[in-house]
NUVEX-555214 format. One record per residue: residue number from 1; residue in three letters; x, y, z of N, C-alpha, C in turn. Coordinates in Angstrom, 1 decimal, padded with zeros to 4 digits, m for minus. Each point is the difference from the previous one (the first is absolute). Last residue first. Layout:
NUVEX-555214
i	aa	n_xx	n_yy	n_zz	ca_xx	ca_yy	ca_zz	c_xx	c_yy	c_zz
NUM	ALA	X	Y	Z	X	Y	Z	X	Y	Z
...
end
This chain:
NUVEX-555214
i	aa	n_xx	n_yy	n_zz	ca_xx	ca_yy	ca_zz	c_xx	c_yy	c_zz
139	UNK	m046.0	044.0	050.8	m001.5	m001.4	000.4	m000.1	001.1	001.5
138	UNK	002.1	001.1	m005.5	m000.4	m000.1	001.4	m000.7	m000.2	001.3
137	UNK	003.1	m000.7	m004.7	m001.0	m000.5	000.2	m000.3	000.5	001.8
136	UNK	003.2	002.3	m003.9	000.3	m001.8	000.8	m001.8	000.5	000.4
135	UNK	003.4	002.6	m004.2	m001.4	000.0	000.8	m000.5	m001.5	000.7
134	UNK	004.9	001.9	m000.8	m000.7	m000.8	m000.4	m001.2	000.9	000.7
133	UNK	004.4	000.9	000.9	m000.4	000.7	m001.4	m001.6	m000.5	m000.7
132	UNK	003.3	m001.1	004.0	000.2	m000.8	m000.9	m000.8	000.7	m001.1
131	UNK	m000.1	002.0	003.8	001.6	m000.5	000.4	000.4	m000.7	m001.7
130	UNK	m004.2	002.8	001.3	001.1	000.7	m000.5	001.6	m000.8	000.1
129	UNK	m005.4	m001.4	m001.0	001.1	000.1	001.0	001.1	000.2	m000.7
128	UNK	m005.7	000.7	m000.6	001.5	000.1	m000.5	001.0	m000.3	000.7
127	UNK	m004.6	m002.3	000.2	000.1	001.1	000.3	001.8	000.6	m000.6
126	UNK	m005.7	m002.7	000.4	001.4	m000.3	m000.8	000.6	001.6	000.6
125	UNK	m004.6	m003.3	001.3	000.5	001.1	m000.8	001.6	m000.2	000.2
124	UNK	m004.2	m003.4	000.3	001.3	000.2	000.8	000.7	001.1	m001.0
123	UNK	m005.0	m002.7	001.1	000.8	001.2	m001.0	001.1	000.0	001.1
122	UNK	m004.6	m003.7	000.0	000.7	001.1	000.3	000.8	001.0	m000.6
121	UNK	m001.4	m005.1	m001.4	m000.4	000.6	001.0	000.4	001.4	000.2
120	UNK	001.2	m002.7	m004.4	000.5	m000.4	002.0	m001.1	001.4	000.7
119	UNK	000.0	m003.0	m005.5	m000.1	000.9	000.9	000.6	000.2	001.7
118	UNK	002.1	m002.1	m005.2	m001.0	m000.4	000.8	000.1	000.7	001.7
117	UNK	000.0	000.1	m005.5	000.7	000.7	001.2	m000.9	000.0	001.1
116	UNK	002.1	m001.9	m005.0	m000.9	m000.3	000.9	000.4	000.8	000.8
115	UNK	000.9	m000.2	m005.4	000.3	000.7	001.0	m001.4	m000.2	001.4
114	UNK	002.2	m001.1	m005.5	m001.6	m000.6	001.0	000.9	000.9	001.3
113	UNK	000.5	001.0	m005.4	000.9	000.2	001.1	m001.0	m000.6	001.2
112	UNK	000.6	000.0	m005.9	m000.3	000.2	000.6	000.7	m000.3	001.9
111	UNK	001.3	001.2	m004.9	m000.7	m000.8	000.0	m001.1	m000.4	001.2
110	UNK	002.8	003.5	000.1	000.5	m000.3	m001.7	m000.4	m001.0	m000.6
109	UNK	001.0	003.6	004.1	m001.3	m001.1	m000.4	000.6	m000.4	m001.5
108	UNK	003.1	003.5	003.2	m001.3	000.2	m000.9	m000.5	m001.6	m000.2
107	UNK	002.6	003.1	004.6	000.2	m001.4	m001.2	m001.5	m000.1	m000.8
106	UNK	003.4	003.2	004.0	m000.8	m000.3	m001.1	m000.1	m001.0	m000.9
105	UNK	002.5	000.3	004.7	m000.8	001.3	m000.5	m000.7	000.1	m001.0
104	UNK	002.1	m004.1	003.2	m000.9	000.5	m001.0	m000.3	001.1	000.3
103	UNK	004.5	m002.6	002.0	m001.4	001.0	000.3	m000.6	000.3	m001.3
102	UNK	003.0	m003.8	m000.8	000.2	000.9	001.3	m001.5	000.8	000.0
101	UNK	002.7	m004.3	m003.8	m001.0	000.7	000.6	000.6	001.0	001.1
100	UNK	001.2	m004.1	m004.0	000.1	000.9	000.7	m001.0	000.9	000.8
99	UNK	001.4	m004.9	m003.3	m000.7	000.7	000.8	000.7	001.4	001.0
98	UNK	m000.3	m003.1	m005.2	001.2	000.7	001.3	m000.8	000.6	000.6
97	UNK	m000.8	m002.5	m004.0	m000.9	m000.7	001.7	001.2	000.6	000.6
96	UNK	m000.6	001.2	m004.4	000.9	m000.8	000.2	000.1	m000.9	001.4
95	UNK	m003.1	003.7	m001.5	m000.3	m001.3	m000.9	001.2	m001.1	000.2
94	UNK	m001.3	002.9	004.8	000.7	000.3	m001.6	m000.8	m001.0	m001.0
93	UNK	m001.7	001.3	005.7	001.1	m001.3	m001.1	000.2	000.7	m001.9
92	UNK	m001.2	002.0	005.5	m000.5	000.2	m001.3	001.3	m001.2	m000.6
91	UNK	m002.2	001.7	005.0	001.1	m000.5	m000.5	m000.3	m000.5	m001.3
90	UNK	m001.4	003.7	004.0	m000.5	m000.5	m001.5	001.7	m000.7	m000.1
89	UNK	m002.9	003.4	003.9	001.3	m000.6	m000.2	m000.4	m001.0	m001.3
88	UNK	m002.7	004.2	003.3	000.2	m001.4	m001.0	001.3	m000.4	m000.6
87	UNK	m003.1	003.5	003.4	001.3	m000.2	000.0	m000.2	m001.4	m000.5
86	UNK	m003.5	004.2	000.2	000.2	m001.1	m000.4	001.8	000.0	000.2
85	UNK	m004.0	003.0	001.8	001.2	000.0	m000.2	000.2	m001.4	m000.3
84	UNK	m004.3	003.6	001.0	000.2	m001.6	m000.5	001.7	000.5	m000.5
83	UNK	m001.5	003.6	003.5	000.0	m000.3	m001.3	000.2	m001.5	m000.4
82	UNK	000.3	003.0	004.3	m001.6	m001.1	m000.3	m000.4	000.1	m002.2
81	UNK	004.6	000.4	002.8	m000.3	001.8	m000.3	m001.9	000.0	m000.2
80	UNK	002.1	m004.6	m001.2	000.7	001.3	000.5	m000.9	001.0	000.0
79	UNK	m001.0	m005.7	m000.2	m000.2	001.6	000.1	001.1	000.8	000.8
78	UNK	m000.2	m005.4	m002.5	m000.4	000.9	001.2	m000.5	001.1	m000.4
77	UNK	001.2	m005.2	m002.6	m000.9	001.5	000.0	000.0	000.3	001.4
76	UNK	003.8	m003.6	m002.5	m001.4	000.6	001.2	m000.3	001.0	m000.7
75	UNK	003.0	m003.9	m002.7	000.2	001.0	001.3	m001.5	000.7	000.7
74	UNK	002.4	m003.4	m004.6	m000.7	m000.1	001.1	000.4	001.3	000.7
73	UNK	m000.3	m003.1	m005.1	000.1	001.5	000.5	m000.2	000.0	001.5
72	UNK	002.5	m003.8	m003.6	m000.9	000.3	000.9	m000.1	001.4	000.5
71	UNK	001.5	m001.8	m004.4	000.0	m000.6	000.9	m000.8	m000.3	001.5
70	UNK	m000.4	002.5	m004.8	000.1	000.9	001.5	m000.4	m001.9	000.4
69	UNK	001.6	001.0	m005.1	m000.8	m001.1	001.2	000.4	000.9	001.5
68	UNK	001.0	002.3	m005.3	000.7	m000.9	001.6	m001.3	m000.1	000.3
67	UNK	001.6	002.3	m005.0	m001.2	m000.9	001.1	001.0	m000.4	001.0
66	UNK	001.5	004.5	m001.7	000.0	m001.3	m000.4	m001.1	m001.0	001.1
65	UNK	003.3	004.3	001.7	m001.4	m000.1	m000.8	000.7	m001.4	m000.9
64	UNK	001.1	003.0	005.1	000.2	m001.0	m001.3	m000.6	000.3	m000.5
63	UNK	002.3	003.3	003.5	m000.4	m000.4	m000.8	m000.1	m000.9	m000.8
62	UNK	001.7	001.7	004.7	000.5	m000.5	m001.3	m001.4	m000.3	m000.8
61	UNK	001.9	002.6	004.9	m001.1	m000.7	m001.0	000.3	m000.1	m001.0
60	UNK	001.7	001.2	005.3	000.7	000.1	m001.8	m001.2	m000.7	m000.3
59	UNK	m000.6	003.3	004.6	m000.2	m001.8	m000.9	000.5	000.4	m001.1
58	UNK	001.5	002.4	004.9	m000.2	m000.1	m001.1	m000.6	m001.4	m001.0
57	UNK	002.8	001.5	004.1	m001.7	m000.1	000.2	m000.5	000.9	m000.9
56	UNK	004.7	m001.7	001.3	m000.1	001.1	m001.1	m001.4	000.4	000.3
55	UNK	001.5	m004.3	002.2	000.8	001.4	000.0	m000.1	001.3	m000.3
54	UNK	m002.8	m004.1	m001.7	m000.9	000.6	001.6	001.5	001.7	000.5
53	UNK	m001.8	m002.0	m005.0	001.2	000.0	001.1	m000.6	001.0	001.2
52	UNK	m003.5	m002.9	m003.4	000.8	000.8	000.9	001.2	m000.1	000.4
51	UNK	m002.7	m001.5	m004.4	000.5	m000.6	001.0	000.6	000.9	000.7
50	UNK	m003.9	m000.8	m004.3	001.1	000.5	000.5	000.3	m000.3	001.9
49	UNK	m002.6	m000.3	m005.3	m000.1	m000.5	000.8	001.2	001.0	000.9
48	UNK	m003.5	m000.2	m004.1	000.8	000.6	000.3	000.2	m000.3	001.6
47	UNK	m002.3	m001.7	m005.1	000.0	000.0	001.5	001.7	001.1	000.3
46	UNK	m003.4	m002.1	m004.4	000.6	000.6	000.3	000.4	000.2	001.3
45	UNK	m002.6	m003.2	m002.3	001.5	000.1	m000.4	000.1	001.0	000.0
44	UNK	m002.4	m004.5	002.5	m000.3	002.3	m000.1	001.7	m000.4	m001.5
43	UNK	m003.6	m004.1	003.4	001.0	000.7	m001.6	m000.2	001.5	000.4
42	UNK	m001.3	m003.6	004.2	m000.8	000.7	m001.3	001.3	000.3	m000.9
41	UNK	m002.0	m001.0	005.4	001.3	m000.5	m000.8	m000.5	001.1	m001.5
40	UNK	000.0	000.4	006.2	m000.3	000.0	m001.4	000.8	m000.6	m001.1
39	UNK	m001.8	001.9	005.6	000.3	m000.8	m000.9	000.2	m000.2	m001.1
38	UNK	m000.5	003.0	005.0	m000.3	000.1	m001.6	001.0	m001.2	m000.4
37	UNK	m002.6	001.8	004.6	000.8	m001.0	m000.6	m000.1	000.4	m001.0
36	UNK	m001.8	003.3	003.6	m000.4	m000.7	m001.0	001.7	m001.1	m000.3
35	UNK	m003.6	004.8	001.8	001.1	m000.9	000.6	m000.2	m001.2	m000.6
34	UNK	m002.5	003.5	m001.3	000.9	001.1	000.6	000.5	m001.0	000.8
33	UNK	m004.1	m000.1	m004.0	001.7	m000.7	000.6	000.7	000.6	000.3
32	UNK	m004.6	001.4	m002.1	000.6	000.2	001.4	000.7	m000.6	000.3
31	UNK	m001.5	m000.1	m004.7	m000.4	m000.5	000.9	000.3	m000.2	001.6
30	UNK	001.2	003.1	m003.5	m001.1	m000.4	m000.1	m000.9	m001.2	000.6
29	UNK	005.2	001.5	000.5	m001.0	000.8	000.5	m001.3	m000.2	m000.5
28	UNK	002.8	m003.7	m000.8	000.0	000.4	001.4	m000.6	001.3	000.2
27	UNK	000.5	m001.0	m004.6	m000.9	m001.2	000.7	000.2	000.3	001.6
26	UNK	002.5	003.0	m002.4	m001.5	000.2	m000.3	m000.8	m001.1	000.7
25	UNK	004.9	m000.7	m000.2	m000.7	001.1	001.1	m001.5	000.3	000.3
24	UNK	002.1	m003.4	m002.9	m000.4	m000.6	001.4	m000.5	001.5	000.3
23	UNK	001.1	000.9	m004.3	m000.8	m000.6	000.4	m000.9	m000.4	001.1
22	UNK	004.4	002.0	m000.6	m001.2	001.1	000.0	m001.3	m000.7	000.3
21	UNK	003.7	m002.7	m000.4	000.4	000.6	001.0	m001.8	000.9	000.5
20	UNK	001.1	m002.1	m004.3	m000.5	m000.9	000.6	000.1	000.7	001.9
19	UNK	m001.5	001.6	m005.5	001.0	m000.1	001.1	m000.3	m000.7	001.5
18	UNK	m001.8	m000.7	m005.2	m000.3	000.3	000.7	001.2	000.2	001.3
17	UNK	m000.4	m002.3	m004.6	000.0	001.3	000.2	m000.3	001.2	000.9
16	UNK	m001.8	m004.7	000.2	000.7	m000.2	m001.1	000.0	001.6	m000.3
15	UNK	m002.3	m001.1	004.7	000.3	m000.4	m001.4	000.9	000.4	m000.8
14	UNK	m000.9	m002.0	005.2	000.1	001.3	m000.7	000.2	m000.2	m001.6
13	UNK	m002.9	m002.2	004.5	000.5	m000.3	m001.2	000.8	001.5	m000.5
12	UNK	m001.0	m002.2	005.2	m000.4	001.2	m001.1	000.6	m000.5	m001.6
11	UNK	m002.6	m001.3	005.8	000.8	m000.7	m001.7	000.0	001.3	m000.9
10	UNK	m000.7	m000.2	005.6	m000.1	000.2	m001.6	000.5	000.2	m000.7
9	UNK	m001.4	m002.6	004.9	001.1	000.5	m001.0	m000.9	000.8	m001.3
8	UNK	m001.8	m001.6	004.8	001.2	001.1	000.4	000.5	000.3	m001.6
7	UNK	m004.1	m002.2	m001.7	000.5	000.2	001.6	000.5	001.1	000.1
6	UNK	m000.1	m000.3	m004.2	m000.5	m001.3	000.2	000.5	000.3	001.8
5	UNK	m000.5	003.8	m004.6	m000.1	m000.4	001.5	m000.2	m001.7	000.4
4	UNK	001.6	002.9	m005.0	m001.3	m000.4	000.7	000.9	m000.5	001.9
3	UNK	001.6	003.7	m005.0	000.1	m000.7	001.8	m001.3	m000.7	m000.1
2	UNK	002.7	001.7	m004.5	m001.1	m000.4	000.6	000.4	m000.4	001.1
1	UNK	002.2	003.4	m003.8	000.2	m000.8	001.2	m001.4	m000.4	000.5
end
């Protein structure tokens, strides 16, 4: 993974075998991103994605593999607990151009992955709620 800085943004490259979740994380704790936009495109052919039942407050995850196009990757950087907490979402295309996607838990490089994240000011920590199971954002 390479970061360089342009302003508020920084550009990250992730490489070819490289995870892409873990990646952004390392890029946000080595360079102090503790509030943030996340952007992204690239290939993986491995990924593991998944989608909450808010009833149950629980995530099902499914597993792919095979080349996919990461359509688009988007969600924030905050802090929990004053830990870097990523919440990303990924919509991935097939060789057949079937597209699917939900919450990004893991996804490997397989060519490569550009990822922007562009900075905010401040920190907004994160906190558990017990109604919906979720870690929500608290201002």
């Amino acid at each position: 993974m390479i970061a360089k800085q342009f302003g508020d943004t920084w550009i990250i490259r992730i490489q070819r075998g490289e995870e892409v979740v873990a990646s952004i994380e390392k890029a946000c704790r080595d360079n102090n991103i503790r509030l943030g936009v996340v952007s992204g495109i690239g290939a993986v052919n491995e990924a593991t994605i998944g989608l909450y039942d808010v009833e149950n407050k629980v995530y099902h995850s499914e597993s792919y593999n095979g080349d996919m196009e990461i359509v688009n990757l988007a969600g924030n950087v905050s802090t929990m607990e004053g830990d870097i907490y990523l919440h990303l979402h990924v919509s991935l295309s097939d060789n057949s151009h079937e597209l699917f996607g939900g919450h990004l838990n893991r996804a490997v490089v397989c060519a490569t992955c550009e990822v922007f994240i562009q900075t905010i000011p401040g920190e907004i920590d994160r906190f558990k709620d017990d109604e919906t199971g979720l870690n929500l954002m608290n201002f």
